[in-house]
N, C-alpha and C positions, 0 to 999 in steps of 0.2 A: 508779318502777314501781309500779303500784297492782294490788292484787287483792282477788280479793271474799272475806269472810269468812268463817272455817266456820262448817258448819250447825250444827254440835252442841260442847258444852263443851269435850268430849274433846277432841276434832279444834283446837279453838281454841288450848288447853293445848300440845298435841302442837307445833302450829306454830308457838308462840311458842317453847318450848322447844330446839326444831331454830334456831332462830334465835337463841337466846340463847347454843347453843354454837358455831353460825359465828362471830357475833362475837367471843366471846371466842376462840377459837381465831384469828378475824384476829389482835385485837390482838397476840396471843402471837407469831404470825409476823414480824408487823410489828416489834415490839418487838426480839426475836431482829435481823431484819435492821439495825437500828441497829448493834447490835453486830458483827457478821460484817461489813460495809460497813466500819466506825470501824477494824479490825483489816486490812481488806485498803488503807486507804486510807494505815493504817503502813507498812505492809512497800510499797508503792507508793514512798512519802516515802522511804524510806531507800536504795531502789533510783535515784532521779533526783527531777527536780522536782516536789514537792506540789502537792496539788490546790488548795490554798488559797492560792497563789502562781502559780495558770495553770496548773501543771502536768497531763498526762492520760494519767498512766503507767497508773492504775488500771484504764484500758478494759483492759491486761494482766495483770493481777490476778485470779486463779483465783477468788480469797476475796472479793473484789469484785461479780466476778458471781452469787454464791453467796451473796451479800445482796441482790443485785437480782433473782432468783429467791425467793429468799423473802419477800420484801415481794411480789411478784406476786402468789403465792400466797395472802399473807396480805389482798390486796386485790379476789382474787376469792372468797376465802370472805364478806368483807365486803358487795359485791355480792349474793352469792346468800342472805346473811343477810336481808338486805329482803324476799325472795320470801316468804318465811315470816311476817316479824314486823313490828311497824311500827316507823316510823322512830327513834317518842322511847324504842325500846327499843335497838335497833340502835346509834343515833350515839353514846350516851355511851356504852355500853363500848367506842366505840375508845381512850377515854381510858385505859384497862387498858394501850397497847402504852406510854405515859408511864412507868408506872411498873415496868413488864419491864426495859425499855431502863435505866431508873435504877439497878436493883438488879442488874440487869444488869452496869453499868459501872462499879459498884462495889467488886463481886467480881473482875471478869473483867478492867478496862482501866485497875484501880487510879485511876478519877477517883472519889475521892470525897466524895460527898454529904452536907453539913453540916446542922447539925442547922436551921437558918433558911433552908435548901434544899427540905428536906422539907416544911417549912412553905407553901414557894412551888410546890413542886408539888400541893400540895393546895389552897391558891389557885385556881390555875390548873382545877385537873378539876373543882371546885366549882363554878367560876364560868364554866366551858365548859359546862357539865352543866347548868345555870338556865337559859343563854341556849338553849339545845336544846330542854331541853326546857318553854321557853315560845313558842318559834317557831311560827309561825301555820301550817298545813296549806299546801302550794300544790296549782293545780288543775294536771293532767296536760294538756297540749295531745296533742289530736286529728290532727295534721296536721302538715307540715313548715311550710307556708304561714301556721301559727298561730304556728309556732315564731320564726319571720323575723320576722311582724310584731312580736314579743313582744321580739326581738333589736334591732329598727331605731327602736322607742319611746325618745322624745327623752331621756326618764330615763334608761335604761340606755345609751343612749351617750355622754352624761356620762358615768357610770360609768366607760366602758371609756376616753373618753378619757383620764380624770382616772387611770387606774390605768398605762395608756401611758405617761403623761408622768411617772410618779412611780418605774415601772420603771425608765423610762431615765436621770432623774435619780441614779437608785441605782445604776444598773450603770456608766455613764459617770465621773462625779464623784463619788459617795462611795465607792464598791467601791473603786478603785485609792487611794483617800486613808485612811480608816475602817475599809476591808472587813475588816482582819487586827487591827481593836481594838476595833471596837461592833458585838456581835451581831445587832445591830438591822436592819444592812442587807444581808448576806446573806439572813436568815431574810425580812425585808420584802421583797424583791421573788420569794423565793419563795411569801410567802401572797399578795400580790397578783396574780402569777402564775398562782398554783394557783387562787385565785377566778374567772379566766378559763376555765381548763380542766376544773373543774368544768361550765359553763355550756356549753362547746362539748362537753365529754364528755357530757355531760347528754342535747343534744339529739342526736348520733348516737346513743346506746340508743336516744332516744322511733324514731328513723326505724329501726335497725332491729328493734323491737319492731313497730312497722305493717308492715313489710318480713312477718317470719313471721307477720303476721294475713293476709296476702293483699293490703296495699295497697302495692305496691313507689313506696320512696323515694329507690331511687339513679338517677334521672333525671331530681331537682333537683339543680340547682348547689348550693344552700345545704348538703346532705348532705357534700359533698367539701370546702367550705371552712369547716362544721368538723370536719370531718376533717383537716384541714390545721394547723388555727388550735390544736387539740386537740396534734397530733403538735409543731408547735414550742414550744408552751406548756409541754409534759412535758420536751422537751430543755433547755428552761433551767430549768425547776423542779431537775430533778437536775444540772446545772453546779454551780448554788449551793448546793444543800443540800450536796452534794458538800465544795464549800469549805467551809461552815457547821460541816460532822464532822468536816473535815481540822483545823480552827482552834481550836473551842473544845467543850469540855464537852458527852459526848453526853447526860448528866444534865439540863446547860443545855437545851441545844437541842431537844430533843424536846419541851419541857411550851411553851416560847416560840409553836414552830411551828405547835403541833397550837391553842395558845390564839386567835394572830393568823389562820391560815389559816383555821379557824372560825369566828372571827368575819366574816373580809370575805365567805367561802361564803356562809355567812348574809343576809350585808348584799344580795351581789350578787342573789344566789336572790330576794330580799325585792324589791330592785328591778324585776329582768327580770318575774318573776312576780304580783307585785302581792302578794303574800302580807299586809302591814299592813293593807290594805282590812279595815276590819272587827273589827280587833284590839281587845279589851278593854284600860282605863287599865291595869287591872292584871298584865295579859302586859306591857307597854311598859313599866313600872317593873319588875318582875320582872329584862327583859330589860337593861335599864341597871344595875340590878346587879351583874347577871354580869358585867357587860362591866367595871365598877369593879371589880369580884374579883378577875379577869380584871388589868387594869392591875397592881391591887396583887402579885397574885402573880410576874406578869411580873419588878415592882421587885427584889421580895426575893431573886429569882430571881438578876437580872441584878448584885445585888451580892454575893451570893454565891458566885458562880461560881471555880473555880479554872482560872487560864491555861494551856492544853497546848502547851507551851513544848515545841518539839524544840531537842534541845541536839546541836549540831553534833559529830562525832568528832572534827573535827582543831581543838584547842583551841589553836592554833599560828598559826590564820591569821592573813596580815598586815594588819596595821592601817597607816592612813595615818602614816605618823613625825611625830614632835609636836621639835623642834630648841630647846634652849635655851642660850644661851650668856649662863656666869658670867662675868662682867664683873671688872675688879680692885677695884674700888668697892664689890664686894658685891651689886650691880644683877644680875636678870636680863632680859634682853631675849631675846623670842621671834622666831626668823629663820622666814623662809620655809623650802618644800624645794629650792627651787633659788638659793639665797643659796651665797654661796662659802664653803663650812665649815671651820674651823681646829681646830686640837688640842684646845684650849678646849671643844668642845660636845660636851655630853651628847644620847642618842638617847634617847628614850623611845619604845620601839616598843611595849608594851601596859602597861598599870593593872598588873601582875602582877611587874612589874619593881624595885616596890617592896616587894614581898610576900619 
């Protein structure tokens, strides 16, 4: 959303200012909702099956919703932060809800954050925060008709296909194999994801911004599918981030998400809009940096991380029986469970048997 600037210092001061405390006041929300989300996605877990195992008990979770309202919140201050300020003001303090949520959960959800952690989240905001703010300006399309054409440009659907096919790759075959031990592909097909939904969210604002100028745009078709494309994109972004909270480190997960979802934004924005037309060598290295920083921080991140292991109550259950029978030789020989058992064999029904 673009506006024209104020006329006099004051007034320009004043607006950045109002915008400088939306933002930080998003990220604080936002930040908060990691944690409020991460706690109602326990008490979810303990009551039936996790979210990071299929489970969707949470849609019954008081405290659940009560993160999903406040990341709302914390997303429409964000929003109305733009009105006032501009963008390369705005986007990097979202990076502030990284480190709410960190400090966050390490008071509050006992995950905590090492000192080569810390490190990687400042990687990660550094190198989010270069690539932002060396990002090229994009021009605001006039028209729905602009917007479509700008959507059906053979680049950007590459794009879209190439992000299709790497979602479902992820949610198909690595989710059920990977998904509960490499962060990587929860969180990847929610930034892939989310760079769609940006794009469709994107252009319903431009239509109804012409909508309240007087040029109504709900009687293109393109208006409602993304509207559409917008509203399924949101339901699987929050599936998996979902599972992302349930599984692992919400230290982890926040600086990963907020790193990768930015970048592909970026990338996609850069695509659909043509934004690199015109870009200086030294924005393009600038921006390859970040994006290395970026990577590196990820690293330090991803191998720092500590596992949020639920540990079962009933420490009892049965395990498959493991059957060995001592021979008079001294030999043992391992039977089946449906072998005819004699006096002779020992049950080994858990590790603990030995303890």
């Amino acid at each position: 959303m673009s506006r024209a600037p104020p006329d006099a210092a004051g007034d320009l001061f004043a607006a950045n200012l109002k915008g400088s405390l939306l933002a930080v006041a998003s990220s604080a929300f936002i930040g908060v909702s990691f944690i409020v989300k991460k706690k109602g996605l326990r008490r979810a877990g303990a009551a039936g099956p996790r979210a990071g195992v299929g489970g969707y008990g949470y849609l019954l979770e008081p405290l659940w919703w009560v993160g999903m309202i406040t990341m709302l919140i914390g997303e429409i201050a964000n929003f109305v932060a733009y009105m006032f300020a501009p963008a390369v003001l705005v986007t990097p303090l979202g990076a502030l809800s990284i480190i709410v949520s960190a400090v966050l959960a390490h008071f509050i959800l006992n995950e905590k954050l090492q000192r080569m952690g810390v490190l990687g989240c400042v990687l990660c905001i550094v190198g989010s925060t270069v690539i932002i703010l060396h990002a090229p300006e994009e021009e605001t399309p006039s028209s729905m008709e602009q917007i479509w054409h700008l959507a059906t440009q053979p680049a950007f659907l590459c794009y879209v296909v190439f992000a299709l096919v790497v979602s479902l790759i992820l949610m198909a075959h690595c989710a059920p194999r990977y998904g509960q031990t490499n962060i990587a592909v929860y969180i990847g097909i929610c930034s892939v994801i989310g760079s769609l939904t940006v794009m469709s969210i994107k252009a319903v604002g431009i239509a109804i911004k012409l909508t309240i100028e007087g040029i109504n745009q709900a009687g293109y078709f393109q208006t409602w599918l993304f509207a559409t494309v917008s509203a399924i994109c949101i339901i699987i972004q929050l599936i998996y981030l979902n599972k992302a909270l349930d599984t692992f480190n919400t230290a982890v997960v926040s600086p990963i998400y907020y790193a990768m979802f930015t970048s592909l934004t970026i990338l996609a924005s850069a695509i659909m809009f043509k934004d690199w037309s015109g870009q200086s060598i030294s924005s393009i290295a600038s921006e390859i940096c970040g994006f290395l920083t970026v990577l590196s921080g990820t690293v330090v991140l991803h191998s720092t991380r500590e596992y949020d292991q639920t540990i079962s109550p009933d420490l009892y259950t049965p395990l498959p029986p493991i059957y060995w029978h001592i021979q008079g030789n001294g030999e043992t020989v391992k039977q089946k469970e449906d072998d005819l058992l004699s006096a002779d064999f020992i049950t080994v029904v858990r590790q603990d048997y030995f303890v």
